[in-house]
C-alpha positions as CSV (number, residue, x, y, z in Angstrom):
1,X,-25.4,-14.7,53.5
2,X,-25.8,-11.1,54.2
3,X,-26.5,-10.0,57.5
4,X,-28.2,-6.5,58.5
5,X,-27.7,-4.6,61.6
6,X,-30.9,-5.8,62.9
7,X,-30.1,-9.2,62.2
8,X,-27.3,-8.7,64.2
9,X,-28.9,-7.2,67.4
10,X,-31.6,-10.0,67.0
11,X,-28.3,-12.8,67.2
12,X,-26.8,-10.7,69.9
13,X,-29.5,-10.6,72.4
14,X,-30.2,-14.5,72.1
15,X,-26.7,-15.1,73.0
16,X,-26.8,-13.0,75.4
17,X,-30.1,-15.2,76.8
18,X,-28.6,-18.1,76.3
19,X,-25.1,-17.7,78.1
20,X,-26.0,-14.9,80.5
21,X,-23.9,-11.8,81.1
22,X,-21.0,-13.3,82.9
23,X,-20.1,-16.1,80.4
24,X,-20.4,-13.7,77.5
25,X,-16.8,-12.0,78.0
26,X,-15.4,-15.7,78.5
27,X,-17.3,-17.0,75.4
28,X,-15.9,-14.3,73.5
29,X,-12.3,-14.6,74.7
30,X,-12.4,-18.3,73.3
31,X,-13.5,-17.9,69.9
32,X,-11.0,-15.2,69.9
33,X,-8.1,-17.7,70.7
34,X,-10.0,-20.4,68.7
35,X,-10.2,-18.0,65.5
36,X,-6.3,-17.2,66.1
37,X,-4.9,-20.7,66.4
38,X,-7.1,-21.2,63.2
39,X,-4.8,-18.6,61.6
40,X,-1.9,-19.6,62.9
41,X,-2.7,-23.4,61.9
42,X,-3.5,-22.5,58.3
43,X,-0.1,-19.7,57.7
44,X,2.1,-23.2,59.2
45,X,0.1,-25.4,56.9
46,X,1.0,-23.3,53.9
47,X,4.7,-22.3,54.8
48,X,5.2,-26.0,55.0
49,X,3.9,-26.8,51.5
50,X,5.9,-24.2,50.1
51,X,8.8,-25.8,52.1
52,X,7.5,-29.0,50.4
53,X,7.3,-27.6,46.8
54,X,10.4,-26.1,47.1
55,X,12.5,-29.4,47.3
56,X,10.9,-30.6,43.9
């Protein structure tokens, strides 16, 4: 799924109608902190199965 630029501005601006201006900073700060406990989640999940596979 390729986006363009103009298919970006068209996804901006209806996130910006549906949230508003003042819960866009907030909305953006928790899928920041969503997308980075994601990380983290996945680098534990693999440094424990190599932990795992290391024992065998």
């Amino acid at each position: 799924m390729n986006l363009g630029g103009s298919e970006l501005i068209i996804i901006l601006i209806i996130v910006l109608v549906l949230f508003g201006g003042a819960k866009l900073p907030k909305l953006a700060r928790s899928l920041g902190q969503a997308q980075k406990e994601f990380k983290d989640g996945i680098n534990d999940g693999d440094s424990t199965a190599s932990e795992d596979g290391a024992g065998e």
